[in-house]
BALO-241057 format. One record per residue (C-alpha): residue in one letter; x, y, z; residue number from 0. Coordinates in Angstrom, 2 decimals. Last residue first. Layout:
% BALO-241057
R;aa;c1;c2;c3;i
R;a;X;Y;Z;NUM
...
% end
This chain:
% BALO-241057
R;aa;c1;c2;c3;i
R;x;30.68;44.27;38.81;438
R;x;27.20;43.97;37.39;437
R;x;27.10;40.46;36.32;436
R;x;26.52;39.27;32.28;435
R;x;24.49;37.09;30.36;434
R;x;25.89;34.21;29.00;433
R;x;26.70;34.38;25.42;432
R;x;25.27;30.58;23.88;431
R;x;26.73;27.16;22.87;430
R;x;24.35;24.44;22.66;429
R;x;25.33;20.45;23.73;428
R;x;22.15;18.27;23.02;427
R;x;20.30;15.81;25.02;426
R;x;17.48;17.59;25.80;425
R;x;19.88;19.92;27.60;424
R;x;23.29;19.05;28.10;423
R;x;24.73;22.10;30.42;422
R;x;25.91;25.45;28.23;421
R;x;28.71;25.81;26.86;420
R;x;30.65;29.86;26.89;419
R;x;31.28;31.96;24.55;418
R;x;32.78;35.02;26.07;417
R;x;32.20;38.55;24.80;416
R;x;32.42;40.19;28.06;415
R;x;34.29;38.52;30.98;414
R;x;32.33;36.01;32.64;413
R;x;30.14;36.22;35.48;412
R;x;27.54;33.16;35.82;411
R;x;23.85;33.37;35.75;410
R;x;21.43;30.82;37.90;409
R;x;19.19;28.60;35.80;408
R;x;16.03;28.95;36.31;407
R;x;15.44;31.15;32.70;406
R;x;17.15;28.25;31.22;405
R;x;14.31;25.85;32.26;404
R;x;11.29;28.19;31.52;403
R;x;12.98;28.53;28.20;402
R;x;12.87;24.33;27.48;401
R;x;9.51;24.28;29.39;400
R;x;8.55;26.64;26.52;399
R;x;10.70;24.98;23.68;398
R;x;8.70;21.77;24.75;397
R;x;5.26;23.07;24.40;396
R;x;6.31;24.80;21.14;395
R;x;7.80;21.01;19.58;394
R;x;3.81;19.13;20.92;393
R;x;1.97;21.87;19.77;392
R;x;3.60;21.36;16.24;391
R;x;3.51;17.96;16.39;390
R;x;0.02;18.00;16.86;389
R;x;-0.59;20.49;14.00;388
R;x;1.37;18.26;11.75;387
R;x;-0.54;15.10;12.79;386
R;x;-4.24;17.16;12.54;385
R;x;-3.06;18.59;9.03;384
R;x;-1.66;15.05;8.28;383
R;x;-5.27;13.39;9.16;382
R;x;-7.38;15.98;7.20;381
R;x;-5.57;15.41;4.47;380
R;x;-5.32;11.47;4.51;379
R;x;-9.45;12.02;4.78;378
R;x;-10.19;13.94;2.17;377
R;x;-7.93;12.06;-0.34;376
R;x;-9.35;9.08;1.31;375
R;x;-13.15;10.73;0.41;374
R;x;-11.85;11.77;-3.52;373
R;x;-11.06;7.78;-3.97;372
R;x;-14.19;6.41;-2.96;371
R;x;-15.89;9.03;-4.87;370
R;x;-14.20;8.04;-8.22;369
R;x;-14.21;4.19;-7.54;368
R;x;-17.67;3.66;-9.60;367
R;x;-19.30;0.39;-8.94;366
R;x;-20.07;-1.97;-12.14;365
R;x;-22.21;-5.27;-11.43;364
R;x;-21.44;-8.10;-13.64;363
R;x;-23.84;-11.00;-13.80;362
R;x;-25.09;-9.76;-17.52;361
R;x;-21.66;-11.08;-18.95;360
R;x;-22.39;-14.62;-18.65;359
R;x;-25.91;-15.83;-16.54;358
R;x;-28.48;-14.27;-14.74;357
R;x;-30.83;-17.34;-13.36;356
R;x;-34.62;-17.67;-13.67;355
R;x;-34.96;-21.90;-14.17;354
R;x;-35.59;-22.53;-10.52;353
R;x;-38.49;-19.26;-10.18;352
R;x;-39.76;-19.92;-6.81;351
R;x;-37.25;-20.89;-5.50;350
R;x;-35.47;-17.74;-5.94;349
R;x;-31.97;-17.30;-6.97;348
R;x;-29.86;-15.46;-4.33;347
R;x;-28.88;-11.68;-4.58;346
R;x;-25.32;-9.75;-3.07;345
R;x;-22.40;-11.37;-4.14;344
R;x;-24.89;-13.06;-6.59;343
R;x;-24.83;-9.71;-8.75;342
R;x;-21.06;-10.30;-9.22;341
R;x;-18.37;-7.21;-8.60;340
R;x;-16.41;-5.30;-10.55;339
R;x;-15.19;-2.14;-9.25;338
R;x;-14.27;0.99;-11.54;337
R;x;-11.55;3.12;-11.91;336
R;x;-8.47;1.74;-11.17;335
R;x;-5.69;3.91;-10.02;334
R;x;-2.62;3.84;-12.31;333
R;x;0.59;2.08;-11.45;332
R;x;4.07;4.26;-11.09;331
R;x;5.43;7.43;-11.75;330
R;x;4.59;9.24;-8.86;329
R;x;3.32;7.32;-5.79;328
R;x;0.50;9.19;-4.30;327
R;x;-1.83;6.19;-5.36;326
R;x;-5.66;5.60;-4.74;325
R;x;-7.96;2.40;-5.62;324
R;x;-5.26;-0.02;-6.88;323
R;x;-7.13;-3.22;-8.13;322
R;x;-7.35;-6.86;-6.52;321
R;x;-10.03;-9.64;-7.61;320
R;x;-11.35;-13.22;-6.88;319
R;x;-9.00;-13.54;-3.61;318
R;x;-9.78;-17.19;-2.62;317
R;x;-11.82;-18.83;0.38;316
R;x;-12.04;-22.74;0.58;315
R;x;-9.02;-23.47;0.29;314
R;x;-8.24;-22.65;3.61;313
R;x;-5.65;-19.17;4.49;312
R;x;-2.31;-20.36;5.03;311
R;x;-1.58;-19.11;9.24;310
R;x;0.27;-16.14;10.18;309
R;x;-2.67;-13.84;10.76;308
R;x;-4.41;-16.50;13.07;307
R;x;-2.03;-15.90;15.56;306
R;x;-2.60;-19.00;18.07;305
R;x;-2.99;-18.74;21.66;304
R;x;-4.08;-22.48;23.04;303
R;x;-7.49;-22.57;24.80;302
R;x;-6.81;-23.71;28.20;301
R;x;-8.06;-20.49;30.09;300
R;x;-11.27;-21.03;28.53;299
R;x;-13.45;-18.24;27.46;298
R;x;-17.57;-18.47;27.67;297
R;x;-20.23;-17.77;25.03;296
R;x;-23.49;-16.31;25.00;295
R;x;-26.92;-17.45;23.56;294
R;x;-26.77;-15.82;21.00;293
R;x;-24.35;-18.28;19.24;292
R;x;-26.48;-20.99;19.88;291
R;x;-29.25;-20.27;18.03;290
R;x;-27.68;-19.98;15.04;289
R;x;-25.89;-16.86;12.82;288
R;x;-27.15;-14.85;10.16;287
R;x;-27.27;-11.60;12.00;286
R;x;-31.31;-11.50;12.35;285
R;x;-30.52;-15.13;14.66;284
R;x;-32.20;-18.63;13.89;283
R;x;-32.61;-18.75;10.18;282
R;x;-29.85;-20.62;9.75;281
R;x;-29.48;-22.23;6.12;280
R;x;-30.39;-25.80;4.46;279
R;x;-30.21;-25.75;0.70;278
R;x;-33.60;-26.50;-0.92;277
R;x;-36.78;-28.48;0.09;276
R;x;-40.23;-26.93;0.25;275
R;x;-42.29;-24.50;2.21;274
R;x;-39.58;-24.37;4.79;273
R;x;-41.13;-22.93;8.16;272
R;x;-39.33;-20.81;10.07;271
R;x;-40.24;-20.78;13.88;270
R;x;-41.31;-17.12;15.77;269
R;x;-42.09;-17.16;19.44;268
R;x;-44.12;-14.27;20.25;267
R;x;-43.63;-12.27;23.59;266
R;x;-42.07;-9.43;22.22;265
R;x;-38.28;-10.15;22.29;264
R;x;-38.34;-11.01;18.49;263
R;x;-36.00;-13.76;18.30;262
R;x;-35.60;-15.21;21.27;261
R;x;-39.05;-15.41;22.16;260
R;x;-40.47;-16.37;25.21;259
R;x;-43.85;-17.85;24.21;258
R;x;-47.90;-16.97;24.56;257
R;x;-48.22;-16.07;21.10;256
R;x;-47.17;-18.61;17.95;255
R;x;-46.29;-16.34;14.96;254
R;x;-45.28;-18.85;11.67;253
R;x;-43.21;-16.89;9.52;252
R;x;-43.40;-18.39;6.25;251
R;x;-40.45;-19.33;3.68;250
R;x;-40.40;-19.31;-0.06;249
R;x;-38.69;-15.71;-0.04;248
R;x;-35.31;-17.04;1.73;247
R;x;-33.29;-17.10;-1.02;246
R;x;-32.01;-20.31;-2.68;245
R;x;-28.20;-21.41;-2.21;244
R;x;-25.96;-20.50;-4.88;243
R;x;-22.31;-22.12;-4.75;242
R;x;-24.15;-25.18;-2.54;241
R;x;-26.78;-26.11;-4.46;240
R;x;-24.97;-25.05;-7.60;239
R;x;-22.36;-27.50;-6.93;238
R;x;-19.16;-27.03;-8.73;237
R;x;-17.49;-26.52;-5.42;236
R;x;-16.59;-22.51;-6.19;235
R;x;-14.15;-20.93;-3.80;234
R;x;-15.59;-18.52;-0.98;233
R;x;-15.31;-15.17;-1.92;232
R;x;-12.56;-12.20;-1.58;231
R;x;-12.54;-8.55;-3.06;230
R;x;-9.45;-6.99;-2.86;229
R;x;-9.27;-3.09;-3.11;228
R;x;-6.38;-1.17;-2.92;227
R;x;-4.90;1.88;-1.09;226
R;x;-1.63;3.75;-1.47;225
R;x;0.41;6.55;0.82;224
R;x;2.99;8.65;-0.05;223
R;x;5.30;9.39;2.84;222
R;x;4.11;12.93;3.81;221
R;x;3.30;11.59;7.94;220
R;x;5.37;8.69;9.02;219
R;x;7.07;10.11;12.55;218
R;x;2.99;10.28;13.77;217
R;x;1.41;8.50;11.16;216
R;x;-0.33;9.02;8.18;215
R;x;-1.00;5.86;5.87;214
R;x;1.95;4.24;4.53;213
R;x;0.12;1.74;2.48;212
R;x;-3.14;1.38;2.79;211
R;x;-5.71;-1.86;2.61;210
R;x;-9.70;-1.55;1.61;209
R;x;-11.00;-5.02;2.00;208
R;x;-14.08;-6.43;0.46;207
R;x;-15.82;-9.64;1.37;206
R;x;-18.20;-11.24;-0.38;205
R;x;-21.31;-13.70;0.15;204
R;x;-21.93;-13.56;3.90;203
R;x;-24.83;-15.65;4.62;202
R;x;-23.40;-18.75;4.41;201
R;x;-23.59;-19.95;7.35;200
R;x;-21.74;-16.95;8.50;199
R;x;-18.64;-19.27;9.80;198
R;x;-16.71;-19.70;6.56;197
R;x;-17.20;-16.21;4.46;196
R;x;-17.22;-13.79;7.41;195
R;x;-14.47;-15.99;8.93;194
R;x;-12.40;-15.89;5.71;193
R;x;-12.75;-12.38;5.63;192
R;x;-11.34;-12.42;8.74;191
R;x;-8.01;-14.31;8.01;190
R;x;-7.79;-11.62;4.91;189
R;x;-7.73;-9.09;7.17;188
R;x;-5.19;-10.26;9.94;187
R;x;-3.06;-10.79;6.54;186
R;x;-3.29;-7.15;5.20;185
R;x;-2.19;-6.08;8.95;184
R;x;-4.88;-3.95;10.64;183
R;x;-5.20;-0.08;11.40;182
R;x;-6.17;0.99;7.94;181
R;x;-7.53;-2.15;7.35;180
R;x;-11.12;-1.12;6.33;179
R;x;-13.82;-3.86;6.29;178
R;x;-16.59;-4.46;4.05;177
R;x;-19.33;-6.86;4.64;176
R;x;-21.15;-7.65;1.09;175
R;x;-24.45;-10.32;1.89;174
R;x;-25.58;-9.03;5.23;173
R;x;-28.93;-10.72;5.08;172
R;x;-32.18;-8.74;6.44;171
R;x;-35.13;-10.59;7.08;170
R;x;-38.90;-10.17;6.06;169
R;x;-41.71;-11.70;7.89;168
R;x;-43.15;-8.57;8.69;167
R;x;-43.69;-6.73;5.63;166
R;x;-41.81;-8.05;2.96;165
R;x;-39.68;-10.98;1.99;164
R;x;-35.35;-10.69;1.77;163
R;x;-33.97;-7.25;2.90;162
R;x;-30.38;-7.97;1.07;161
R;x;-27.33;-6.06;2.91;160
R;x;-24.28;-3.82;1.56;159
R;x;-21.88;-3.60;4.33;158
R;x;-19.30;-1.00;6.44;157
R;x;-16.38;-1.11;8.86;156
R;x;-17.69;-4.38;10.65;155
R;x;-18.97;-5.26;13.51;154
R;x;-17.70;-8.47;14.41;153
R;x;-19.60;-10.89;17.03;152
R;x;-17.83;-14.67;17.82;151
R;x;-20.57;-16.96;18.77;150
R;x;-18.92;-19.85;16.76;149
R;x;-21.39;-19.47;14.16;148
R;x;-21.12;-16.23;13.53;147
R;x;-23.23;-12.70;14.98;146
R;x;-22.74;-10.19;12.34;145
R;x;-23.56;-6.41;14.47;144
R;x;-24.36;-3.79;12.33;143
R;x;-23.04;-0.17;12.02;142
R;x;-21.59;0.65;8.68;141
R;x;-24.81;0.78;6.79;140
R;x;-26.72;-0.29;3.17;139
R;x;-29.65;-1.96;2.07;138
R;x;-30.62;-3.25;-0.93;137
R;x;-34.14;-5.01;-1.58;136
R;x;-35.24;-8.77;-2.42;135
R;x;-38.69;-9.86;-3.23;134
R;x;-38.83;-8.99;-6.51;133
R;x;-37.36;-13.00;-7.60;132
R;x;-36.31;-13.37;-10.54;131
R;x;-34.82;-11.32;-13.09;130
R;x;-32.22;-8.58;-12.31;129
R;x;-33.28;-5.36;-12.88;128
R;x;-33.77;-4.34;-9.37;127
R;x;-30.17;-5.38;-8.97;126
R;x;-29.01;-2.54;-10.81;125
R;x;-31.53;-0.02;-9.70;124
R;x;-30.24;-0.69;-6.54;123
R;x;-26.15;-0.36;-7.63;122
R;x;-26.97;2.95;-8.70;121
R;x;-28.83;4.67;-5.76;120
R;x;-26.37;3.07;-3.53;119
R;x;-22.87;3.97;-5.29;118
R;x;-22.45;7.10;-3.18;117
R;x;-23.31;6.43;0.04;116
R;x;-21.27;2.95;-0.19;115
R;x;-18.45;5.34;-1.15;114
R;x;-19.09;8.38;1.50;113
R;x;-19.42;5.88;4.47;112
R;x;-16.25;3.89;3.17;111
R;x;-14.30;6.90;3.57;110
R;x;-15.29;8.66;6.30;109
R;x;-15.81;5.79;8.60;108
R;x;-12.74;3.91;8.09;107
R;x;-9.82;6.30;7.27;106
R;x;-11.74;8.96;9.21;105
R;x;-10.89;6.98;12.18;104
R;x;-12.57;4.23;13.69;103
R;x;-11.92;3.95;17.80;102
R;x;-12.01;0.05;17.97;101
R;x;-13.18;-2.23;21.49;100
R;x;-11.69;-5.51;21.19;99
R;x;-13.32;-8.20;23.02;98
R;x;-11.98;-11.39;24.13;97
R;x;-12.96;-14.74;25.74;96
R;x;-10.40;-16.57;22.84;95
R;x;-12.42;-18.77;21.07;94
R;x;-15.59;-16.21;21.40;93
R;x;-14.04;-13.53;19.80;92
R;x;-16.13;-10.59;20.23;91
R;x;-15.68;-7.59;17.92;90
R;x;-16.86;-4.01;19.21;89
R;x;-16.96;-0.41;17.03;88
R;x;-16.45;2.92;19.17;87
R;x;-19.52;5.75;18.85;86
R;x;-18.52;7.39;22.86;85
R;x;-22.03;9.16;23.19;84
R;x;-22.43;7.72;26.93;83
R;x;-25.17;5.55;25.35;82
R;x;-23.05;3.65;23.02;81
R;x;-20.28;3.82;25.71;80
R;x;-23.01;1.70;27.79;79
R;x;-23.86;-0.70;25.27;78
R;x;-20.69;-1.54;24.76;77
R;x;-20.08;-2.14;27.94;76
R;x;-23.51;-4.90;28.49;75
R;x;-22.44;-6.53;25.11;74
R;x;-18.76;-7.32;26.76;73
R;x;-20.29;-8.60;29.85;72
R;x;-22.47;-10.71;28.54;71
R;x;-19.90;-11.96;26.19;70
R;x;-17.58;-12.68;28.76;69
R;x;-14.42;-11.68;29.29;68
R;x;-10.98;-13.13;30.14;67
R;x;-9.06;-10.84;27.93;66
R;x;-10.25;-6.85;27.22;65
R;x;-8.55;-5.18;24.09;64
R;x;-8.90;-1.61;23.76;63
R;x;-8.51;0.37;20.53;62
R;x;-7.03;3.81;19.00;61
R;x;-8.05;6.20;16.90;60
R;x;-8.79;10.09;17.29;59
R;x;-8.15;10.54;20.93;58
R;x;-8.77;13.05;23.30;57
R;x;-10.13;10.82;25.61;56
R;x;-10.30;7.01;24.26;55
R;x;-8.03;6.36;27.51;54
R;x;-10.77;7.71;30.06;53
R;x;-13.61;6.04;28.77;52
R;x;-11.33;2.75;28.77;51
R;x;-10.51;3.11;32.51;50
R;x;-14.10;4.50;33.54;49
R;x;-16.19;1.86;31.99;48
R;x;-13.78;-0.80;33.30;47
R;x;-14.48;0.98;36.79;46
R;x;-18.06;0.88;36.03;45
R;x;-18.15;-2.75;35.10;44
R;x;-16.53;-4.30;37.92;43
R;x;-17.08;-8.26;37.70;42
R;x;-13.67;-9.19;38.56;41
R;x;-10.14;-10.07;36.61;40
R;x;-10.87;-8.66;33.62;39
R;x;-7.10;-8.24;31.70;38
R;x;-7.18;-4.86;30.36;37
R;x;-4.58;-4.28;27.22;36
R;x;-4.42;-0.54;26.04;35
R;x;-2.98;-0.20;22.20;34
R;x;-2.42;2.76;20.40;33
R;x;-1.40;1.97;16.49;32
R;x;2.32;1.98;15.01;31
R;x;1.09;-0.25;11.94;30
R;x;0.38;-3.85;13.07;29
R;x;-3.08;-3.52;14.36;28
R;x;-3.92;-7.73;15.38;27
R;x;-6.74;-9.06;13.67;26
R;x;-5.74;-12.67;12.77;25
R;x;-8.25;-14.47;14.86;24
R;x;-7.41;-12.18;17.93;23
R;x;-4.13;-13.24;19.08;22
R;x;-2.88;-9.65;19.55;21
R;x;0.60;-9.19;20.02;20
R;x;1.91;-6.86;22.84;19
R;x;5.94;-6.89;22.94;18
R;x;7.56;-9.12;25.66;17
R;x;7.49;-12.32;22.81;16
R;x;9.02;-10.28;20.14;15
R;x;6.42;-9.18;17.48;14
R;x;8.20;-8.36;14.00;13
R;x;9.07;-4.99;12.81;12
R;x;7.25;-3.97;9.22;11
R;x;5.01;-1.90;11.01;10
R;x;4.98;-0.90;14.64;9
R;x;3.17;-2.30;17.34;8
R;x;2.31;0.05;20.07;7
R;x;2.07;-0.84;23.75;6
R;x;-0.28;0.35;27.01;5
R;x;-1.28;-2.02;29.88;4
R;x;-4.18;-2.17;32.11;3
R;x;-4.38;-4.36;34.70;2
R;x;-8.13;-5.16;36.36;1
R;x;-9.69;-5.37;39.48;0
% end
């Protein structure tokens, strides 16, 4: 059995107690966003299946949260709307023995699929012409799974990655994660870029968040809307050993057959072997987490609900840049036009060349904003169009049951020419010329 509930949250109104929150390490929707709350009380997959199949239906956004789960159990229906065809995006959060199942709307795959697209061929070439190491390739996506170190899982809105090694000892590093908040609080997004940054062993380098203002929204639809960029990193220690940890090029796959593997699932059990010393990082899990956190994690009914969102973000993790992206506001700020980011937010040095680092100026790596901002043109358009037309269907479907209503009604006789009221309808007093009797 489970209990579903249903609740939006709108902007800019606080959270009252009987209103739903959600304490999910600072990732609660806060604009007016379509909410349906399961509590898992028994192991009944298909009828979960069913319930949250049934409320994504129709819909264009919109998100599920499921308490008192289980990993297991939360991989397990994911994997079954990614076979049904139903494309949603999944975070775990292991603390709290929840998952949160996301609808992405154009804001988040549209636009950030077009920009990271776009900038690919570029920002390659870029980093191919760093010196160092050759070892390490660009990849980018929108659909990965990170796996942290507290077993929590996010998948987020879209990443640049490193392929480190070749053939089949290489390893992919998700070094740029990039998450949309079009549906999120700028707080609950921050608070997860510093998990990304804090609990990713250090594999996560940057963070970028795309935030809007005033998006489109059913009651909210021409107000004009903004977007900006903030790129966020963890704070420097002064410690090169620990602000730029070697690459993973100087280590060795060693293939022992005849093993359960947890790493490759084919029989082989796979152990990384350092070469030589240098600043210690999981190699345990392809997402860049440990051992332990694919292993599974369990919820505890005496964990203590905390909103993340509202807490000071640690030290440890600062905002390195902000910019205005897009802007429908006449009059004020211009848009940026370019992105500055640092070529170790995505390479490492290599151990095998020490003395080989990019220094000053020649760090910077330029990304062009142009297409970023033409896709959340596309996409705000397409979204009012769809809003409008809704509302629309939504005012003629009324006005029909309105007639149908009237039409019931039985006439009255009147002498000709009187006005006469008719009953409140829809809340409203009209006056109207009845239609008269045959005497």
């Amino acid at each position: 059995m489970f209990t579903p509930k249903s609740s939006k949250i709108s902007e800019g109104v606080p959270c009252e107690k009987k209103s739903l929150k959600l304490e999910l390490d600072g990732t609660e929707p806060c604009e007016e966003f379509d909410i349906l709350e399961i509590e898992w009380v028994e192991n009944n997959l298909e009828s979960l299946e069913l319930q949250v199949a049934t409320y994504f239906a129709n819909k264009t956004t919109g998100a599920v949260q499921v308490s008192h789960f289980r990993v297991e159990e939360a991989r397990k229906l994911y994997e079954r709307f990614q076979e049904s065809g139903l494309k949603l995006k999944f975070d775990w959060f292991a603390a709290l023995g929840k998952a949160i199942y996301r609808m992405p709307g154009r804001l988040h795959s549209l636009t950030l699929g077009t920009w990271t697209h776009s900038v690919y061929a570029g920002l390659s070439d870029s980093l191919k012409a760093q010196p160092g190491c050759k070892k390490q390739s660009l990849m980018f996506g929108g659909d990965a799974a990170i796996t942290l170190e507290d077993g929590s899982i996010f998948h987020p809105d879209g990443y640049f990655a490193i392929r480190e090694g070749q053939g089949e000892g290489a390893i992919t590093r998700h070094r740029v994660v990039i998450e949309s908040l079009a549906s999120q609080k700028l707080a609950a997004g921050r608070k997860k870029a510093e998990h990304y940054l804090l609990k990713s062993d250090q594999v996560v380098h940057a963070v970028i968040l795309l935030n809007f203002e005033n998006r489109p929204q059913k009651g909210n639809i021409d107000l004009p809307c903004t977007a900006t960029l903030e790129v966020w990193v963890r704070t420097p220690t002064g410690d090169n050993a620990k602000d730029y940890p070697w690459d993973a090029c100087h280590l060795t796959r060693v293939v022992t057959n005849n093993v359960p593997s947890s790493f490759t699932g084919e029989g082989q059990q796979v152990d990384l072997v350092r070469l030589s010393d240098g600043p210690k990082e999981s190699l345990n899990s392809p997402d860049g987490g440990n051992e332990e956190s694919d292993k599974g994690s369990t919820w505890s009914e005496g964990v203590t609900k905390v909103n993340e969102a509202d807490l000071p973000l640690d030290p440890r993790v600062h905002r390195r840049d902000e910019l205005l992206v897009y802007n429908e506001v006449s009059g004020s700020a211009m848009v940026e036009d370019e992105l500055e980011l640092d070529v170790y937010d995505f390479l490492r040095p290599c151990q095998e060349h020490p003395d080989v680092m990019t220094t000053g100026e020649d760090r910077t790596i330029t990304l062009p904003l142009a297409s970023l901002r033409e896709a959340i043109h596309a996409a705000l358009l397409d979204d009012r169009r769809d809003l409008r037309e809704a509302q629309a269907s939504l005012e003629t479907s009324k006005g029909v049951k309105r007639g149908r209503e009237e039409e019931a009604r039985p006439t009255e006789e009147v002498e000709l020419g009187t006005n006469v009221q008719t009953p409140n309808i829809g809340g409203f007093v009209s006056k109207k010329k009845l239609r008269l009797q045959a005497s």
